[in-house]
C-alpha positions in Angstrom: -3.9 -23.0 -51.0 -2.8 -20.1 -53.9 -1.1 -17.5 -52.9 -1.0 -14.5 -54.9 -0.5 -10.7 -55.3 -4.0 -9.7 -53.6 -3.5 -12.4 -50.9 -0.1 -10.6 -50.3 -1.7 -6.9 -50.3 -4.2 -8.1 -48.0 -2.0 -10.1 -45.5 0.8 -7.0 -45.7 -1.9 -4.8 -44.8 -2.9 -6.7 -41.4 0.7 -7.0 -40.5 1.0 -2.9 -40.6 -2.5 -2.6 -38.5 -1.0 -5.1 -36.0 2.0 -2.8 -36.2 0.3 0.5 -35.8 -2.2 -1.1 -32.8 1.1 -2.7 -30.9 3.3 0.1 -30.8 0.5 2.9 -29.8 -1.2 0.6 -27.8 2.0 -0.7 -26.2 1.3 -4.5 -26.2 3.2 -7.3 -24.8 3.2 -10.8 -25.6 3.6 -13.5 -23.1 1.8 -16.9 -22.6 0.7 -16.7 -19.2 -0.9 -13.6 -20.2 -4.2 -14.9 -21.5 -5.8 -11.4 -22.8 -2.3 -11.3 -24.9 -2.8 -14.9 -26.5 -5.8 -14.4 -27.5 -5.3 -10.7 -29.6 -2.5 -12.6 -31.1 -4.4 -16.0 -31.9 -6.9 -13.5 -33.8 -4.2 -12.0 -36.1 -2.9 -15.5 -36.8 -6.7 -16.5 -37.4 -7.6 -13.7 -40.1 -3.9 -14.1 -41.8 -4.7 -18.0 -42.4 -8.0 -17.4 -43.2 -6.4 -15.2 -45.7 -4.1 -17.3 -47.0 -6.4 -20.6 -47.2 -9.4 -19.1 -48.8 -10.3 -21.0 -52.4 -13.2 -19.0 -53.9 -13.6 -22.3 -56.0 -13.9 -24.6 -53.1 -15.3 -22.6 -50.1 -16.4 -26.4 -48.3 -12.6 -26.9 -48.5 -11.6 -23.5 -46.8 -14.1 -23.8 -44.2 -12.5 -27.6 -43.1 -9.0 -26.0 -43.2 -10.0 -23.1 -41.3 -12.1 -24.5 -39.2 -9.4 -27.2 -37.9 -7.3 -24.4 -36.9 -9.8 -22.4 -35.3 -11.0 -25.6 -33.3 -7.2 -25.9 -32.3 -6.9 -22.8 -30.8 -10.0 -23.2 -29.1 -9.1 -26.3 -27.5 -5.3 -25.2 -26.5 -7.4 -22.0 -24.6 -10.1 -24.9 -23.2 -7.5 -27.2 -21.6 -5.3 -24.0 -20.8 -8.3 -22.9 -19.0 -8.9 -26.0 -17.1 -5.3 -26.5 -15.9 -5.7 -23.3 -14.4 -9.0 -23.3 -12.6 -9.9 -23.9 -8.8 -11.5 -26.7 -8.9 -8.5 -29.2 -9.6 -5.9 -26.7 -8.4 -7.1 -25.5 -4.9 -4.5 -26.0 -2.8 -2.4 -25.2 -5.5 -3.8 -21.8 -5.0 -3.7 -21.5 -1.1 0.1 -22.0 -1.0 1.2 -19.3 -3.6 0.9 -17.1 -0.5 4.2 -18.7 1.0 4.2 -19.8 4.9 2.4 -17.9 6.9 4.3 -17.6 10.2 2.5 -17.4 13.5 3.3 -14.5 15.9 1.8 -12.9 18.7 1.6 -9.5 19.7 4.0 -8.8 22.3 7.0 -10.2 19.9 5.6 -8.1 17.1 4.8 -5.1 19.2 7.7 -5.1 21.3 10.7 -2.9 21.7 13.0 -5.0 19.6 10.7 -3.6 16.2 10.3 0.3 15.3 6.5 0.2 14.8 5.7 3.6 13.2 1.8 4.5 12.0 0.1 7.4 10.3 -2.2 9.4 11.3 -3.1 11.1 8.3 -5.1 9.0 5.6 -4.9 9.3 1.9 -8.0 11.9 1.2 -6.3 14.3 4.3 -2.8 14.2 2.8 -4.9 14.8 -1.0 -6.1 17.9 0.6 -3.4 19.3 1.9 -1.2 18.7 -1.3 -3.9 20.6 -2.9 -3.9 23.6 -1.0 0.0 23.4 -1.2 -0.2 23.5 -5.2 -3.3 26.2 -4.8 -0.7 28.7 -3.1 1.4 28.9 -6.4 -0.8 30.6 -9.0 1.9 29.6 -12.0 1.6 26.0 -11.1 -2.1 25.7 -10.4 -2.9 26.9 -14.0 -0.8 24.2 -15.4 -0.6 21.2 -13.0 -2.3 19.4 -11.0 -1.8 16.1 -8.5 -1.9 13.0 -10.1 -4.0 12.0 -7.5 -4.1 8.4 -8.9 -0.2 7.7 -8.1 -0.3 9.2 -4.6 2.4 6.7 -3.4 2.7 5.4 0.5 6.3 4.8 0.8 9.4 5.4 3.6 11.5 8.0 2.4 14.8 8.3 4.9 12.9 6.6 7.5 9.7 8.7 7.7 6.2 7.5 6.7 5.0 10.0 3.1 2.9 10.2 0.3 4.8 10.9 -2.9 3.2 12.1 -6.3 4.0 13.6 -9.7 2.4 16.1 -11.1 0.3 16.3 -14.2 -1.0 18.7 -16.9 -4.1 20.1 -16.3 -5.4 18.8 -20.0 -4.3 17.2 -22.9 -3.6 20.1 -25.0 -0.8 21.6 -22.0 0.2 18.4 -22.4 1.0 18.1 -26.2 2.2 21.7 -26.4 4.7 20.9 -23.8 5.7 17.3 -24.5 9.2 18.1 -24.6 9.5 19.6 -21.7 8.3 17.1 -19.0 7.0 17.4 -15.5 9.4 19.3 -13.4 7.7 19.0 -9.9 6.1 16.4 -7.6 4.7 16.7 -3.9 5.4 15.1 -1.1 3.1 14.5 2.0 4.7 13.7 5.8 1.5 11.6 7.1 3.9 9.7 10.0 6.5 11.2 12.4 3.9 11.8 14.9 2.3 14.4 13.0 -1.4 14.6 13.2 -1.9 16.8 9.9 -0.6 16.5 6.6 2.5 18.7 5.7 3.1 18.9 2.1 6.2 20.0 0.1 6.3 20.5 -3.7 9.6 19.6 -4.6 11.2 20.9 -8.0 13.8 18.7 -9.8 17.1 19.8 -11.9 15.4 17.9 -14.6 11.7 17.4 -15.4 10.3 13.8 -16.0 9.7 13.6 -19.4 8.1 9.5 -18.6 4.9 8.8 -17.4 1.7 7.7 -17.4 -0.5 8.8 -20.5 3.3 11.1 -22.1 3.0 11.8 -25.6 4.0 9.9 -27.7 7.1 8.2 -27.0 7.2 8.9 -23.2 4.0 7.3 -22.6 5.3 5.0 -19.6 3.3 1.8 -20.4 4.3 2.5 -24.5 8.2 3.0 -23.4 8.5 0.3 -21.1 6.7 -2.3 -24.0 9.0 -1.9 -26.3 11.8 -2.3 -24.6 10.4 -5.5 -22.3 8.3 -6.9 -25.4 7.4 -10.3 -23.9 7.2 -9.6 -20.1 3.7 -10.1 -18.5 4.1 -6.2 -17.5 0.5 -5.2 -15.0 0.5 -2.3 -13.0 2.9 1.0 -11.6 3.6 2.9 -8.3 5.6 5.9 -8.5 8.6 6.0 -6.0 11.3 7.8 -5.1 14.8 6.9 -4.2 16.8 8.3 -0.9 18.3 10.9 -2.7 14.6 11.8 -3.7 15.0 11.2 -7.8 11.7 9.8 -8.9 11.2 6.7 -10.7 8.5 4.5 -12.1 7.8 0.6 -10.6 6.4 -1.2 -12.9 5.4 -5.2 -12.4 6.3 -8.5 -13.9 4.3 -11.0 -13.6 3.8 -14.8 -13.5 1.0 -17.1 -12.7 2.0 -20.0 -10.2 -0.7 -22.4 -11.5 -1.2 -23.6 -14.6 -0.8 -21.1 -17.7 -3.0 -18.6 -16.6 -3.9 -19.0 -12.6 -3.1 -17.7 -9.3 -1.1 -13.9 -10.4 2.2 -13.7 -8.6 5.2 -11.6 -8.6 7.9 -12.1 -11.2 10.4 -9.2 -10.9 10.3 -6.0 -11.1 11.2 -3.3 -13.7 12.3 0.2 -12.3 12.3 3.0 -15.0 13.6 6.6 -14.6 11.6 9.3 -15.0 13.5 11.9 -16.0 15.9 9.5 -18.4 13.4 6.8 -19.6 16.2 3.7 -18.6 15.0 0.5 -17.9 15.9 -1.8 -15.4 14.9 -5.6 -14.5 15.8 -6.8 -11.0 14.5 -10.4 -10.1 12.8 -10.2 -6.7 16.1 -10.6 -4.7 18.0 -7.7 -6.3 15.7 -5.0 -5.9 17.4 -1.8 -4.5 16.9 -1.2 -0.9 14.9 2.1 -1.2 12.2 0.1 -2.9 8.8 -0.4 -0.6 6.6 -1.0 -3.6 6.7 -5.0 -4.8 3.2 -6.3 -4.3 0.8 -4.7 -5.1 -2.3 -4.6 -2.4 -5.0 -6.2 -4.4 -2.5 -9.2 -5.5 -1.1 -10.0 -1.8 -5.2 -10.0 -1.0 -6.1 -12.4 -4.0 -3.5 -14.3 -2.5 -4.4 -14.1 1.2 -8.5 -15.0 0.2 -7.1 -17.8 -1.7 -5.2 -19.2 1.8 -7.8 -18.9 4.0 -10.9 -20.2 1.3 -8.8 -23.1 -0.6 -6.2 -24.8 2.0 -9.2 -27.4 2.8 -9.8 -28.0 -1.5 -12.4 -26.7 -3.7 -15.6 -28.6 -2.5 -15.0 -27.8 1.3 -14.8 -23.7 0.3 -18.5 -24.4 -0.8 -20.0 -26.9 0.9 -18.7 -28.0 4.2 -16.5 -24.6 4.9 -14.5 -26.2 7.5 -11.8 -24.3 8.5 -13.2 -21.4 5.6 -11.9 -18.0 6.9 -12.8 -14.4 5.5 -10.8 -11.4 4.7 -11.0 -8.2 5.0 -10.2 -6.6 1.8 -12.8 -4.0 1.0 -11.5 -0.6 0.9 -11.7 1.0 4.5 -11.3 -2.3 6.0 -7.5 -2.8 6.2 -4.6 -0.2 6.4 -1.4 -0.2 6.6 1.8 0.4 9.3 5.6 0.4 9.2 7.5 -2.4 10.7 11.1 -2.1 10.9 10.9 0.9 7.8 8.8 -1.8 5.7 5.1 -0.9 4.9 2.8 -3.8 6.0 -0.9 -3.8 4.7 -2.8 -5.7 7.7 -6.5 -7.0 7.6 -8.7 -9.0 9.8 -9.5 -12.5 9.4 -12.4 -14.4 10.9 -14.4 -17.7 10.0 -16.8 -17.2 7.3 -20.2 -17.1 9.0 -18.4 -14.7 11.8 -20.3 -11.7 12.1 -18.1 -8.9 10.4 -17.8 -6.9 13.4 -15.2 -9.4 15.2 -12.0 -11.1 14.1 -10.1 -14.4 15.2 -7.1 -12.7 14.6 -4.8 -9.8 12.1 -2.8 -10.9 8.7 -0.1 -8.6 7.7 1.7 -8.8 4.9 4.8 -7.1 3.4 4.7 -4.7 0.1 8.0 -5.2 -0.4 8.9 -9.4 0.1 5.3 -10.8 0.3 5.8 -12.6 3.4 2.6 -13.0 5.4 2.4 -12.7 9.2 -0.9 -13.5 11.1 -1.7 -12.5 14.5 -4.0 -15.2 16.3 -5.6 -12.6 18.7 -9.3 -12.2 18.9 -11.1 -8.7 18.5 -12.8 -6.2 16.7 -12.5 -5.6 13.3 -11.2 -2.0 11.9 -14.5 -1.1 10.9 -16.3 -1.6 14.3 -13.6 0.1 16.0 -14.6 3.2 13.4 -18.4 2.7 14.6 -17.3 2.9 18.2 -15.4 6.2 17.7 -18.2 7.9 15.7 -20.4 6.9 18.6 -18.0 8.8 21.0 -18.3 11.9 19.3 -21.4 12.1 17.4 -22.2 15.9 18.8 -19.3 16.9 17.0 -19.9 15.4 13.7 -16.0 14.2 13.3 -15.5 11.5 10.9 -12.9 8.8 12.1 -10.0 7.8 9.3 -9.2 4.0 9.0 -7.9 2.8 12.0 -4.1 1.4 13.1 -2.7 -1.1 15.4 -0.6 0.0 18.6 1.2 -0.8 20.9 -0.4 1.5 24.0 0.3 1.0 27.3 1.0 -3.1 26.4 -2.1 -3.2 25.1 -3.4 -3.5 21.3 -5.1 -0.6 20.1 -6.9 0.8 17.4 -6.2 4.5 16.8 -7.8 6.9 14.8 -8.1 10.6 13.5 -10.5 12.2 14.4 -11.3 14.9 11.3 -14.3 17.6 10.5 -15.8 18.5 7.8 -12.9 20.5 6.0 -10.6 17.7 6.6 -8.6 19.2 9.1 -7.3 16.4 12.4 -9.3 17.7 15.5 -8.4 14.7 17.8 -7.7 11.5 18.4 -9.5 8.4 19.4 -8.5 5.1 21.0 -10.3 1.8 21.1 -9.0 -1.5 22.1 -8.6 -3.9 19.8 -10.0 -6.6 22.3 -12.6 -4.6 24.0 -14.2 -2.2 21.8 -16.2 -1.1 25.0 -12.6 0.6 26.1 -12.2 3.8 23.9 -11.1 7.6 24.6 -10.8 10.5 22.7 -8.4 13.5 23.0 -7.3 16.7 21.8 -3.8 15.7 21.4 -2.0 12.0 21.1 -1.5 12.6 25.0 -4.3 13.9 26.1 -5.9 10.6 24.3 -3.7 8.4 25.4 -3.9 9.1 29.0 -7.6 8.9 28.9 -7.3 5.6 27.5 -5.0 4.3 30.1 -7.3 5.6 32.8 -10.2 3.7 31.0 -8.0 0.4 31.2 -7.0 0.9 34.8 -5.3 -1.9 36.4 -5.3 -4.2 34.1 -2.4 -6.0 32.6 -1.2 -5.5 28.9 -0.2 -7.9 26.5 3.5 -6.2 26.3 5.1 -6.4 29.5 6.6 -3.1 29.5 10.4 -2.0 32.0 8.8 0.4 34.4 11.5 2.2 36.3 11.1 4.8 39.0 14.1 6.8 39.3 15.1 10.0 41.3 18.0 12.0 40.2 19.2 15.3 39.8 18.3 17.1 36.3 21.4 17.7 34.8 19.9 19.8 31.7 15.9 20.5 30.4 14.7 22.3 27.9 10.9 22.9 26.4 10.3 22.0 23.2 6.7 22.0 20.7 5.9 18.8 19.4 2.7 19.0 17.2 1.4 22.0 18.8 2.0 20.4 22.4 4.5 21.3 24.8 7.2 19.1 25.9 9.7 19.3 28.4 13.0 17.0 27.6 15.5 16.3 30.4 18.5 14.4 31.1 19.3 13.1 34.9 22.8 12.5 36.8 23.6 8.8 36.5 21.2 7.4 33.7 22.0 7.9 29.7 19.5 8.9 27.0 17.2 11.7 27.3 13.3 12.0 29.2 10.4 13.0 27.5 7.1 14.6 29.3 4.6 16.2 28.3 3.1 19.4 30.3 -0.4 17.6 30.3 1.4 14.7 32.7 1.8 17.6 35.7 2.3 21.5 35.5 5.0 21.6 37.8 7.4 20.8 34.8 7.0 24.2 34.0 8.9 25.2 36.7 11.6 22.3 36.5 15.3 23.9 36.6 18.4 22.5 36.1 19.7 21.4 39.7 16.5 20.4 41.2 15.8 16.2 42.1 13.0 14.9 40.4 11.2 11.6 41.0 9.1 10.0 38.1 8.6 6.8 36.3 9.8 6.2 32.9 9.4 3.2 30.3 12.5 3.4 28.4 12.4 7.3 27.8 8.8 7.7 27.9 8.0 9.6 31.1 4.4 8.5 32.4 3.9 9.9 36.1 6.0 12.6 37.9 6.2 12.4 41.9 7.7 14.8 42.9 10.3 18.0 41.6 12.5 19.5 44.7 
């Protein structure tokens, strides 16, 4: 090998490309990361080719070069194989974790603050549109970066968060230095059956995000200061106080050097400052609801229910082979205790995709998998029976939800037309997709529903008390556009909630008078008699 002055030139002159290609590029180096090792192996490849090259003995520099070349091929051969299914199967299944059993009156029961959202993604789109469309200054400039529209738990309340974005490039680059001052957010939860959005303007703009010049790209800032974390993707997020930060993930494979993607930590980065945090996965900040990302946690669950039985029953035999639902429109997700759960339905693999043998749910925030070993319908179906309850109206149904109604499981749904705009609501059960209503309202729908299931006994038992007292104070209130009447009584605490759908004579309810009616907990479901 003779090195020289040209051989220097040359190798000095790769070492600024890979220079100038990692810092605009914002690469990261890590071995697990496979797409990483190989852009690097390629550097090191065309330096030694440099640096061994003998224009008097080219058979010699082919030997040299070709031993190395053959070495890294190999290393990325066997690296391959001690990550692959076929000799790591059940390796793969258990990166999920345990996957506890429960059923649904545990899960579903009082003890848990179940909250669900009526409002899908392309609903609370719109209305953060038509929000941004009322302010002619900020519709010239900004728009939503519809591609971050985060589902989070912001002081206990199910919303979509998002940041603003320039309108095109040149905005952009002309206004670098200034930042993004605004993002929107959605209420989809709280009982609310459309979208209320709110465009919220900070002290102090982000100047970091996704696609920033220069150095406030996100991805570009957060590479050069983690240079050899496995970094994948972002949600943006906001904290309680509602200061907005980026979530970006580390990763780690769990088998091999390169299989089975898996949560590593978790680096949080300021928007408007640009600091960097890493928290390992037991010292992330409470306000977090972001970890795991949705297409990971279903990798993983496919993996569980296709592998725990090994490699060559998932393709021949299939004993014990279950499916996932993990197209888009097939799962959704619900709050559980202020965490966001995505849930799917699982069935065996040759089960027709209308039915499941039961739910998986599992947590953005821990990873922890829960699956519910009840038979049904899959989300999908339930959409197919709703359509078929109100085809004259031409309402499209939004992904369904799981409830608790009545002690029974069912699937609820929006009901929207063709501007977007909730019309109704429809109920299915999850067991029986024969049983379905539709209403107007949440209570007009979920009266009809219970009249449709009659008699027959939930899966929750629910405490049904009758009580007869003397109204001690009532006053009407609008919930949603409906009209509620809520009332305390002499000798019970908390306060009774009715609707004016359940019997018009609360209208005329007065402090004084005796009313009979049956409550669960608070929850006023039949009124007998107001004296």
């Amino acid at each position: 090998m003779k090195f020289n002055k040209r051989k220097a030139w040359q190798i000095a002159a790769i070492v600024v490309v890979f220079v100038i290609i990692d810092v605009w590029k914002g690469n990261t180096y890590n071995f697990m990361n496979v797409a990483s090792m190989l852009y690097l192996s390629f550097f090191i490849l065309v330096i030694a080719g440099i640096l061994f090259i003998d224009r008097d003995n080219y058979k010699k520099f082919f030997g040299t070069f070709g031993i190395i070349a053959a070495t890294f091929a190999v290393l990325f051969v066997v690296g391959g194989l001690m990550s692959s299914k076929l000799i790591n199967a059940k390796r793969y299944a258990n990166v999920i974790g345990p996957v506890k059993q429960v059923n649904f009156a545990d899960l579903y029961s009082s003890e848990h603050t179940v909250e669900m959202s009526y409002v899908d993604k392309d609903s609370a789109i719109l209305a953060a549109e038509k929000k941004i469309g009322e302010l002619d200054d900020l519709s010239s400039r900004f728009e939503i970066d519809v591609d971050e529209f985060s589902q989070i738990n912001y002081q206990g309340k199910m919303v979509r968060v998002a940041p603003f974005q320039y309108t095109d490039t040149l905005k952009k680059y002309m206004n670098f230095s200034d930042g993004v001052p605004y993002y929107v957010m959605v209420t989809t939860g709280d009982g609310n059956l459309n979208a209320q959005a709110k465009i919220v303007t900070m002290d102090e703009p982000m100047k970091y995000y996704p696609d920033a010049p220069l150095q406030y790209d996100l991805h570009r800032h957060v590479a050069l200061h983690h240079k050899f974390s496995y970094l994948d993707d972002w949600y943006f997020e906001i904290d309680d106080a509602g200061h907005p930060y980026w979530l970006v993930q580390g990763i780690t494979k769990r088998v091999g050097l390169w299989g089975a993607k898996d949560m590593n930590n978790l680096i949080i980065v300021d928007a408007v400052t640009g600091e960097t945090k890493k928290y390992e996965l037991d010292e992330i900040p409470e306000w977090v609801d972001s970890v795991y990302p949705t297409s990971m946690l279903m990798a993983q669950a496919k993996d569980y229910y296709t592998l725990k039985g090994g490699y060559i029953n998932s393709i021949m035999q299939q004993k014990g082979v279950m499916s996932v639902d993990s197209e888009e429109g097939s799962y959704n997700y619900v709050s559980i205790d202020d965490e966001i759960y995505i849930f799917a339905g699982v069935r065996p693999i040759k089960l027709d995709s209308s039915s499941t043998t039961g739910l998986l749910f599992m947590n953005r925030r821990t990873g922890e998998a829960m699956e519910l070993a009840l038979p049904g319908v899959s989300l999908t179906s339930a959409q197919m029976t709703a359509v078929g309850s109100i085809q004259e109206k031409g309402y499209t149904p939004t992904t369904p939800t799981l409830q608790n109604v009545g002690g029974f499981p069912t699937y609820v749904m929006s009901l929207k037309d063709a501007s977007g705009v909730v019309r109704g609501l429809s109920y299915v059960n999850y067991q029986d997709y024969t049983k379905s209503a539709v209403g107007d309202t949440s209570a007009l729908a979920e009266k009809a529903y219970l009249n449709v299931m009659g008699s027959q006994e939930g899966l929750v038992p629910e405490d049904v008390e009758t009580i007869e007292a003397k109204v001690l104070d009532v006053r009407q209130v609008l919930i949603d556009g409906n009209t509620f009447y809520l009332f305390t009584v002499e000798g019970h605490e908390g306060i009774f909630q009715a609707p004016l759908i359940l019997d018009d004579r609360l209208a005329f309810m007065a402090t004084g008078n005796t009313i009979k009616f049956t409550t669960t907990a608070t929850k006023v479901t039949a009124v007998e008699s107001i004296k």
